[in-house]
C-alpha positions in Angstrom: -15.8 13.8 -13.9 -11.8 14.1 -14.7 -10.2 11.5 -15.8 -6.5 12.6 -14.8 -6.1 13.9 -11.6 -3.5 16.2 -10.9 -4.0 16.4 -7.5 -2.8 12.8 -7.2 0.5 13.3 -9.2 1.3 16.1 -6.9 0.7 14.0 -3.7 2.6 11.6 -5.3 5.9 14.2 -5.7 5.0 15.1 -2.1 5.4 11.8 -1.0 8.5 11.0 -2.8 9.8 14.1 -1.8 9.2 13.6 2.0 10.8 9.9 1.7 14.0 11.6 0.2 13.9 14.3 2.9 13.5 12.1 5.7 16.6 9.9 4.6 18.6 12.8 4.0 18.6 13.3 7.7 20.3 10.1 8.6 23.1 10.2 11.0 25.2 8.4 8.1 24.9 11.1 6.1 26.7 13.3 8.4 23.9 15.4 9.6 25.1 16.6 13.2 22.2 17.8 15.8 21.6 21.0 13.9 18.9 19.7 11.6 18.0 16.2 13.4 15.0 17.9 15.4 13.3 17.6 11.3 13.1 13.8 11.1 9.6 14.5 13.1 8.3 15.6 9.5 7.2 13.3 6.9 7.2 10.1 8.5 3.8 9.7 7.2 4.9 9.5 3.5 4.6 5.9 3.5 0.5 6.4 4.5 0.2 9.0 2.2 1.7 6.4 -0.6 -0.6 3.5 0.6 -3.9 5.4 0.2 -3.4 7.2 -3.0 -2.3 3.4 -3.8 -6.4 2.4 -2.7 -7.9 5.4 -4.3 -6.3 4.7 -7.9 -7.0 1.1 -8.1 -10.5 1.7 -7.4 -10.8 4.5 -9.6 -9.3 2.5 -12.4 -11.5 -0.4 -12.2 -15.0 1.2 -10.6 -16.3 0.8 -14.6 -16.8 -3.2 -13.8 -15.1 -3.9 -16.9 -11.5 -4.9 -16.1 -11.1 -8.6 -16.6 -8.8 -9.7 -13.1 -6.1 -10.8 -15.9 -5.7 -7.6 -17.3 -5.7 -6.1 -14.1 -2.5 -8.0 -12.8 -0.7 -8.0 -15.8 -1.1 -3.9 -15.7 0.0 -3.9 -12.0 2.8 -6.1 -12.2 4.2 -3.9 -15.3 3.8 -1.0 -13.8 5.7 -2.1 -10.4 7.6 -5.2 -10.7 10.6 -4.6 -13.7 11.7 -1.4 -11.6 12.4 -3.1 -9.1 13.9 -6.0 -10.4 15.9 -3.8 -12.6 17.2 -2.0 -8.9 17.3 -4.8 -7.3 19.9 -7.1 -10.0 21.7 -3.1 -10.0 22.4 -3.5 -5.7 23.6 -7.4 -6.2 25.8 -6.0 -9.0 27.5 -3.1 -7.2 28.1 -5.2 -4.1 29.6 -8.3 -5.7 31.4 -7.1 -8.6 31.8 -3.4 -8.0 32.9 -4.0 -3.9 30.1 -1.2 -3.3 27.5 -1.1 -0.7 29.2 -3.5 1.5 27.1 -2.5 4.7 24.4 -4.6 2.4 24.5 -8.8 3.1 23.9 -10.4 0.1 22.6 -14.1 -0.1 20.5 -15.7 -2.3 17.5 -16.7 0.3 17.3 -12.9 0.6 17.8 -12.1 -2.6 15.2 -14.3 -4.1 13.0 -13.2 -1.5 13.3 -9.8 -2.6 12.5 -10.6 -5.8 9.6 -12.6 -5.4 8.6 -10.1 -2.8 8.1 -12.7 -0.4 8.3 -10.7 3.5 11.7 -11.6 5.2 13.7 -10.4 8.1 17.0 -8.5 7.2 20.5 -10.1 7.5 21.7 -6.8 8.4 19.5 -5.5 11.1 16.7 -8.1 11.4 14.0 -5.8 10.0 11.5 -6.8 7.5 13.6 -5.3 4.8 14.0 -6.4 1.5 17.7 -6.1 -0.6 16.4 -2.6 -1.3 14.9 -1.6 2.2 12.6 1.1 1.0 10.8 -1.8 -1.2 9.1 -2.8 1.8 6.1 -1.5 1.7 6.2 -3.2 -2.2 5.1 -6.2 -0.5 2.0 -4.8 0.8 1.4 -3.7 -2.3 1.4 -6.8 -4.0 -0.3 -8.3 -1.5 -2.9 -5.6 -2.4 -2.9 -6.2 -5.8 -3.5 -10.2 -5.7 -6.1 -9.4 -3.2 -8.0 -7.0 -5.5 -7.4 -9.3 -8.2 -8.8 -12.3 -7.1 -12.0 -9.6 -5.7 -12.7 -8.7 -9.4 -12.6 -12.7 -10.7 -15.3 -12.8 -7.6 -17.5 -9.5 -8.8 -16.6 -7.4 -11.2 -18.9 -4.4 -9.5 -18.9 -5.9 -5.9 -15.4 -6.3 -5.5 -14.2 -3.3 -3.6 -16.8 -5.1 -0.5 -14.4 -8.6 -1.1 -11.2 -6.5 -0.6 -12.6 -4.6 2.6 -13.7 -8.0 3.8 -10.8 -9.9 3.3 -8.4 -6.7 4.6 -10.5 -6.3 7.5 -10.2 -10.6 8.6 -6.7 -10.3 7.8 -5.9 -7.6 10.0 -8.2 -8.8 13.1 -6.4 -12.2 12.8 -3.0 -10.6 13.3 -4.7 -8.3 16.5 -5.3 -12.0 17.6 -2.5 -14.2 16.9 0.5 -11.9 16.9 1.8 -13.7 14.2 6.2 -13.5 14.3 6.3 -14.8 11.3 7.6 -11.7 8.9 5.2 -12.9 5.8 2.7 -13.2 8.2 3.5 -9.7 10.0 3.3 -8.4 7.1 0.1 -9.7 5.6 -1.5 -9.0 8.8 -0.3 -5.2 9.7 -2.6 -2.6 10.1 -1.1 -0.6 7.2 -3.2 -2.6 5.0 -6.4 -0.6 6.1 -4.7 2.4 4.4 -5.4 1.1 1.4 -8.9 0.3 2.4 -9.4 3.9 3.7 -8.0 4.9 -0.4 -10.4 2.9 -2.2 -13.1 4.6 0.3 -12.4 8.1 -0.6 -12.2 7.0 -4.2 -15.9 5.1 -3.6 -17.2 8.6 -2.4 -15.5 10.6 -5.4 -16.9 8.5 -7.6 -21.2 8.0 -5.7 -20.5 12.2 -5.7 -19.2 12.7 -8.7 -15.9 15.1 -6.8 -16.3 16.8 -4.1 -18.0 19.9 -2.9 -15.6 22.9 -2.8 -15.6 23.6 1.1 -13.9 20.6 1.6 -10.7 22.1 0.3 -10.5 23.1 4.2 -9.8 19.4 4.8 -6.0 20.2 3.4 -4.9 22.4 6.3 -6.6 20.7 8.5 -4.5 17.6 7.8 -1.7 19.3 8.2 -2.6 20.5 11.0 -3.6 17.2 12.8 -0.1 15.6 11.4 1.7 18.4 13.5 0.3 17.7 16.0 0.3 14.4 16.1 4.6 13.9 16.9 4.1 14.0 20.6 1.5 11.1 20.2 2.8 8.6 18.4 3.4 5.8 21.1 -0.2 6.5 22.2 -2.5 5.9 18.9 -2.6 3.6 16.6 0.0 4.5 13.9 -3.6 4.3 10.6 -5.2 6.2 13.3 -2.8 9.3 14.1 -1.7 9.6 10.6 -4.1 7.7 8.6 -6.8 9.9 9.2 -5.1 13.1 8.6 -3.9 12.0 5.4 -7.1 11.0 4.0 -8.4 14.4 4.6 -5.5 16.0 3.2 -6.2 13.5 -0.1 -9.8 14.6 -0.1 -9.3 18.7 0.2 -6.7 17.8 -2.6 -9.3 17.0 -5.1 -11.9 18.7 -4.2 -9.2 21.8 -5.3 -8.9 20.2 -8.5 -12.3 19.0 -9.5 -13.8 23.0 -8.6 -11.4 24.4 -10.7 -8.6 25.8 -8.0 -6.1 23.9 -8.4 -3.3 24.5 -11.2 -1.9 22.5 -13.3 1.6 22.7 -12.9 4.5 21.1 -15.0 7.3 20.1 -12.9 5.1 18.9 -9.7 3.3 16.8 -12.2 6.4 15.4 -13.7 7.3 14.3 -10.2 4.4 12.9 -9.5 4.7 10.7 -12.4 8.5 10.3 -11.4 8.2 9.1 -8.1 8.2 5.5 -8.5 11.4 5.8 -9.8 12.8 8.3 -7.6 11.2 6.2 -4.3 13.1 3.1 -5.9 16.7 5.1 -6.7 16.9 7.6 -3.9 19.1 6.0 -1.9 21.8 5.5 -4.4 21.4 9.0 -5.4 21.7 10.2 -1.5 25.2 8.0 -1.4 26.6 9.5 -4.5 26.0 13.1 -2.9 27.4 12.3 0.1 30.0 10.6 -1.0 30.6 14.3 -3.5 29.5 16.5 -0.5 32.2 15.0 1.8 35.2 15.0 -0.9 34.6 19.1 -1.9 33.4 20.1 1.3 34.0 18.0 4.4 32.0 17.7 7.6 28.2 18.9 7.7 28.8 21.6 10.8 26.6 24.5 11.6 22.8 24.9 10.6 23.5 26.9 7.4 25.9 24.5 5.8 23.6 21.3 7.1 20.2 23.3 5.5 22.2 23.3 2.0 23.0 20.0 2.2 19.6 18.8 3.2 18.7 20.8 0.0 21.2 19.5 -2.1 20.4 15.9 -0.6 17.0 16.5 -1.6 16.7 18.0 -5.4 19.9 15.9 -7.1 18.0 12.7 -5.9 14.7 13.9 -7.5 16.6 15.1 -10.3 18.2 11.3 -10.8 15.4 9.6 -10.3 13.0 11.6 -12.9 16.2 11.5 -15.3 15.3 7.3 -14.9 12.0 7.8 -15.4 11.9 9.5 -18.1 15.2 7.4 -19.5 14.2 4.0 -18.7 10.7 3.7 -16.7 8.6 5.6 -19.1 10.1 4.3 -22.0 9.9 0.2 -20.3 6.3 0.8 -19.5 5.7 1.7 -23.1 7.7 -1.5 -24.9 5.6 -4.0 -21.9 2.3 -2.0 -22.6 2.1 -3.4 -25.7 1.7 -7.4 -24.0 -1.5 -5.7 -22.4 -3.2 -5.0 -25.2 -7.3 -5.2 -23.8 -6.1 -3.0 -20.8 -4.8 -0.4 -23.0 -8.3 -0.5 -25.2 -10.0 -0.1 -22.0 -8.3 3.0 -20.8 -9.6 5.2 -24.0 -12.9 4.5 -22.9 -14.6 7.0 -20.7 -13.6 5.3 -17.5 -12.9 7.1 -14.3 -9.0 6.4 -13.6 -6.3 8.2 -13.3 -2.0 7.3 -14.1 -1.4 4.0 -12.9 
């Protein structure tokens, strides 16, 4: 069985690249009603992000020897200095540089943010965080302590503790309707996604990959995802996308593990980009803007609003693996070194893929 999986790096870019496209659509960025009619695609990025999230922390830790420790301390590298490093980069622009000023600034949100602790927005009541599109970071801490505290539990019966525990969680939010936003959050449906991840990555793993036919499973999704626009209000949101998305994950490696899928540079490098480029997007998107508007004015007619949806699109992922490969990579490297037992565990023969 592989131990890297391509297929996941390029869902990855694909979902980074669908969270860029979507925002690049924004009525702040200009966009008049030429290209609008697109925001229907891709706003099932965030699903897609959730249950690669379940499949590689099961995949990671199926072996039964990852001590919970070592677990966390991986996680928390891998996600939490990012942020931070974003995060302290917003506070900076907006109270020395005078930048970002739409952005309200206090420190009960601000060491919210940090903490990830779930909070409603000072600027438009949302459960946003300083940066907004770090809400769905939350959940996955949440997820991570979760799992954690499953592997001090059982080291190989884990996975049934997390589905447990996700499952109680979200049938006591069904109940309560909590209004809470920590509580919203820790309740929200979303959290199944991941469950639905770590079940496709349970069945890649009993199966040893999956059989070839089930490459059919990737147009299929897509098919059910375009579909499914006109019935969002009437279907659970894990449900109308959720599903889809899983099978899309599935076909996905079923082309890689028979051999049809190929391995390709620069999809790959975005994949293992995307955290960064998810995190700096929206700075990236203002700076174009900002450049678009000074050299060429309004966004008017359907030609001129493609290019800049195109523009908006590849400098952002061209930023963002620039910080990857800049600061990330290099970050994960230096902090990898304080999780010495994790690392020794990864050149065994384990079934993972990139963190």
């Amino acid at each position: 069985m592989k131990r890297r999986l391509i297929s996941i790096q390029y869902l990855r870019a694909l979902a980074a690249i669908l969270v860029v496209f979507r925002h690049s659509l924004s009525p702040s960025a200009g966009i008049k009603a030429d290209l609008q009619g697109l925001d229907v695609i891709g706003p099932f990025r965030v699903d897609l992000f959730f249950i690669i999230s379940g499949f590689v922390i099961f995949l990671s830790t199926c072996d039964g020897r990852t001590r919970p420790v070592d677990f966390i301390k991986r996680r928390l590298i891998r996600v939490v200095p990012m942020y931070w490093f974003v995060t302290l980069f917003l506070i900076f622009c907006v109270a020395f540089l005078g930048l970002f000023q739409s952005t309200t600034i206090r420190w009960q949100n601000a060491v919210m943010s940090l903490l990830f602790i779930p909070h409603f927005n000072f600027d438009n009541g949302e459960i946003y965080p300083l940066i907004f599109q770090g809400w769905t970071l939350n959940y996955e801490i949440l997820f991570y302590l979760i799992f954690g505290a499953a592997l001090a539990v059982s080291a190989f019966y884990h996975a049934y503790v997390v589905l447990a525990v996700l499952m109680l969680a979200v049938a006591a939010g069904a109940v309560f309707e909590p209004s809470w936003a920590a509580w919203q959050t820790y309740t929200s449906p979303l959290l199944l996604e991941c469950a639905a991840g770590m079940g496709i990555a349970w069945l890649y793993v009993e199966r040893r990959g999956f059989p070839a036919v089930f490459w059919c499973f990737v147009p299929l999704g897509v098919v059910l995802l375009a579909m499914s626009t006109p019935l969002q209000s009437m279907a659970p949101r894990v449900l109308l996308w959720g599903i889809p998305i899983c099978m899309i994950v599935i076909g996905a490696i079923a082309l890689e593990t028979n051999d049809r899928l190929p391995d390709l540079r620069i999809p790959a490098l975005l994949g293992a980009a995307s955290y960064s480029i998810f995190l700096t997007h929206i700075y990236s998107l203002s700076l174009v803007h900002a450049v678009w508007r000074r050299l060429v004015g309004d966004v008017e007619g359907v030609a001129i609003s493609a290019i800049f949806v195109l523009v908006s699109v590849a400098v952002p992922c061209v930023i963002g693996t620039a910080v990857y490969l800049l600061l990330e990579k290099p970050m994960q490297s230096f902090l990898a070194r304080f999780t010495a037992p994790a690392r020794a565990e990864a050149r065994r023969p384990a079934r993972t893929v990139s963190p």
